[in-house]
N, C-alpha and C positions, 0 to 999 in steps of 0.2 A: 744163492743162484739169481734170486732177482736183481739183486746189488751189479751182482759181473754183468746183467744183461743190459742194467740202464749204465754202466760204464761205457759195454759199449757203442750204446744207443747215441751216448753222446761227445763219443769220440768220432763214429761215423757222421753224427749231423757237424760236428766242427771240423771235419774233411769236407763235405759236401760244400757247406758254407767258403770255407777256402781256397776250396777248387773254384768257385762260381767267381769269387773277387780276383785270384788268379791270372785266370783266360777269361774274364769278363772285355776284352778287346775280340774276343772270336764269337761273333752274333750266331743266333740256330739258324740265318739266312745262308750263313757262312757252310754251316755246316748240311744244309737241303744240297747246296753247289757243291758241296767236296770244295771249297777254298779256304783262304787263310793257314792258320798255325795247324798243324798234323796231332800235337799234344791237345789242342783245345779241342779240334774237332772229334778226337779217340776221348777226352770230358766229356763232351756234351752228349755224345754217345751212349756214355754209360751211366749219364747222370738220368739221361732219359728211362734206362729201366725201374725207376721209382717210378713215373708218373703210369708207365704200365701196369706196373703191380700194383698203384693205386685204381687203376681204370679195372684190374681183374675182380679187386675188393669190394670197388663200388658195385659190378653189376652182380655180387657174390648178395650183398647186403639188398641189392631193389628188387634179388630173386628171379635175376633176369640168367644168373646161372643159379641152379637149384640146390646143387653138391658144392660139398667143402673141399672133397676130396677133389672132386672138377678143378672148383678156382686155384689150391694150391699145386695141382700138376701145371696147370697154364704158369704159376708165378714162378715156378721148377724150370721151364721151360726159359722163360723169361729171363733167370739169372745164368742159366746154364748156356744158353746163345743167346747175349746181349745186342750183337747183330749178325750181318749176312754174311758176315767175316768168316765165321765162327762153323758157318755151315757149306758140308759140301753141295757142290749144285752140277750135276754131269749137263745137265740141257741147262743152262740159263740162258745160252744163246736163243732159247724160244721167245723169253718177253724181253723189254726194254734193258739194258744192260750199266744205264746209267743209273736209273731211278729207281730206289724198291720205296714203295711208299708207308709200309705197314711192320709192323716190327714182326720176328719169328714165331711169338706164342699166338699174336691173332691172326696170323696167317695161317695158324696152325689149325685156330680155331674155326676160321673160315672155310677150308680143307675139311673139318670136320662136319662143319654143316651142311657142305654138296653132298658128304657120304648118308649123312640124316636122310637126304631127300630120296634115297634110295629106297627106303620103307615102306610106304605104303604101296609101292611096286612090290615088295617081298612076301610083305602081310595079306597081300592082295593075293597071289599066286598061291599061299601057302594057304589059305583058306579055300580058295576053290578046290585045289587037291584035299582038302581031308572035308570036303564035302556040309562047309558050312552055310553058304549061300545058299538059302533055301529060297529067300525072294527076295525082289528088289530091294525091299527097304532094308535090308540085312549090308546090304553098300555101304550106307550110313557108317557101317564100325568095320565093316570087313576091311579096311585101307589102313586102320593102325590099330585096330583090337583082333583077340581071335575068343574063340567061347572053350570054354572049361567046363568039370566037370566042379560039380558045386562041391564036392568033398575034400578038393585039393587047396581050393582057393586060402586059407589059411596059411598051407603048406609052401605057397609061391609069391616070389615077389614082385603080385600085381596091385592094383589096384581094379576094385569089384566096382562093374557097368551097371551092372543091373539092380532093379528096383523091386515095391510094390506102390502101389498110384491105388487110392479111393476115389472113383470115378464118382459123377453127382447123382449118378442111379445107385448108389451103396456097391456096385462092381467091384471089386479090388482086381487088379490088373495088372501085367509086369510088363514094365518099362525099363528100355534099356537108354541110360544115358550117354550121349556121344562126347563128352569130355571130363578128364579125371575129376576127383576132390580136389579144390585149392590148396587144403589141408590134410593130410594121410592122417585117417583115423587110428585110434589107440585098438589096443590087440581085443578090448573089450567089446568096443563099438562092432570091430569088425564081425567078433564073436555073433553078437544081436543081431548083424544085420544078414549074414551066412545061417542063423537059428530061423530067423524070420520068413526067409526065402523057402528054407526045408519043410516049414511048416505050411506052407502056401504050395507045395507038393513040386518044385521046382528041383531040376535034377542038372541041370546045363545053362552059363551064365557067360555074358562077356564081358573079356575082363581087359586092363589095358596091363601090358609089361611095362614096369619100374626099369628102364635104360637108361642107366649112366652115362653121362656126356663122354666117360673115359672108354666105351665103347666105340665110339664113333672115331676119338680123338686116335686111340692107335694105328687102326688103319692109313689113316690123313697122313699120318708120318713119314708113308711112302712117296707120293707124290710131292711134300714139303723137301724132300732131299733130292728130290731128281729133278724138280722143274723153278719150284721159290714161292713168291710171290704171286699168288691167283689173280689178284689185282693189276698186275705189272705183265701176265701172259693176255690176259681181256681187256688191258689198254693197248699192248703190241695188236692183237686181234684187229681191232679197232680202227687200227691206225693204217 
């Protein structure tokens, strides 16, 4: 299996290579204008979905996307509508009609991130109704955590807010932390530190919800087919 795969690792890199020397007479300036050779410009096109799906890897690797399963739907995406061609668009006459400037999976992604912004409006509401707001400083979390009961937390896939804190008068104390672990602890740690809490007579914690970017990203898909380009509707805006 590995043998057919580097065949055809390097069958596709000595296509790639010979397309480039090919329609190397068709510049990507050629191609931002829609002029020159129609074959070069439909190359460079599609030569360009590497450098995407390298851009998906990179920020998959600097943790700037957190899930694997994230960056391979974007690079799913990527191969599946290489460009604008590919999709349909009822309103495109909303943005610019000449220019898209961004390719379909980060636009897709960027569509996803306006729906992000929706949360701590939801978190917010959702917490006032089940009456978690007890006082101001309870703000702090109530915009994108909500509080659990401390026996489920094992059960659910959050990540645990809360603390215990040795104050310098020997106090121990519980502190709620306003941003996840860098790192998700192992099923132990979590054990220890849900043991700890119970022992410290603690019955209600806040916790943050584990939301996958492919939460966000489904929705986006809507407006990705009906309008395009976010970028290309907010430079129309603009203009």
């Amino acid at each position: 299996m590995d043998r057919v795969f580097l065949v055809w690792y390097a069958l596709g890199a000595t296509g790639v290579v010979a397309g480039a020397l090919f329609y190397q007479t068709t510049t990507p300036m050629d191609v931002l204008l829609g002029e020159g050779d129609p074959l070069g410009i439909l190359w460079w096109k599609t030569a360009s979905v590497l450098l995407v799906i390298f851009f998906i890897d990179l920020a998959w690797r600097l943790r700037l996307l957190h899930g694997g399963a994230d960056a391979k739907a974007l690079m799913w995406v990527t191969l599946v509508f290489p460009s604008w061609w590919t999709v349909p668009l009822p309103f495109e006459g909303l943005g610019d009609p000449i220019v898209v400037a961004l390719p379909v999976s980060v636009a897709l992604l960027i569509w996803g991130g306006l729906a992000f912004l929706a949360i701590p409006f939801i978190m917010l509401a959702l917490n006032i109704k089940r009456g978690h707001l007890a006082s101001l400083s309870d703000l702090r979390l109530a915009w994108h955590a909500s509080m659990l009961s401390l026996d489920e937390v094992q059960q659910r896939h959050v990540w645990l807010l809360s603390d215990l804190m040795e104050m310098p008068d020997g106090e121990v104390k519980v502190v709620h932390h306003a941003r996840a672990p860098r790192q998700t602890p192992t099923d132990q740690a979590l054990a220890e530190h849900v043991e700890r809490l119970r022992q410290a007579g603690v019955s209600n914690v806040w916790v943050s919800h584990k939301m996958p970017l492919l939460v966000f990203l489904l929705p986006a898909v809507l407006p990705l087919v009906l309008i395009g380009d976010p970028t290309t509707l907010l430079m129309a805006w603009m203009n």
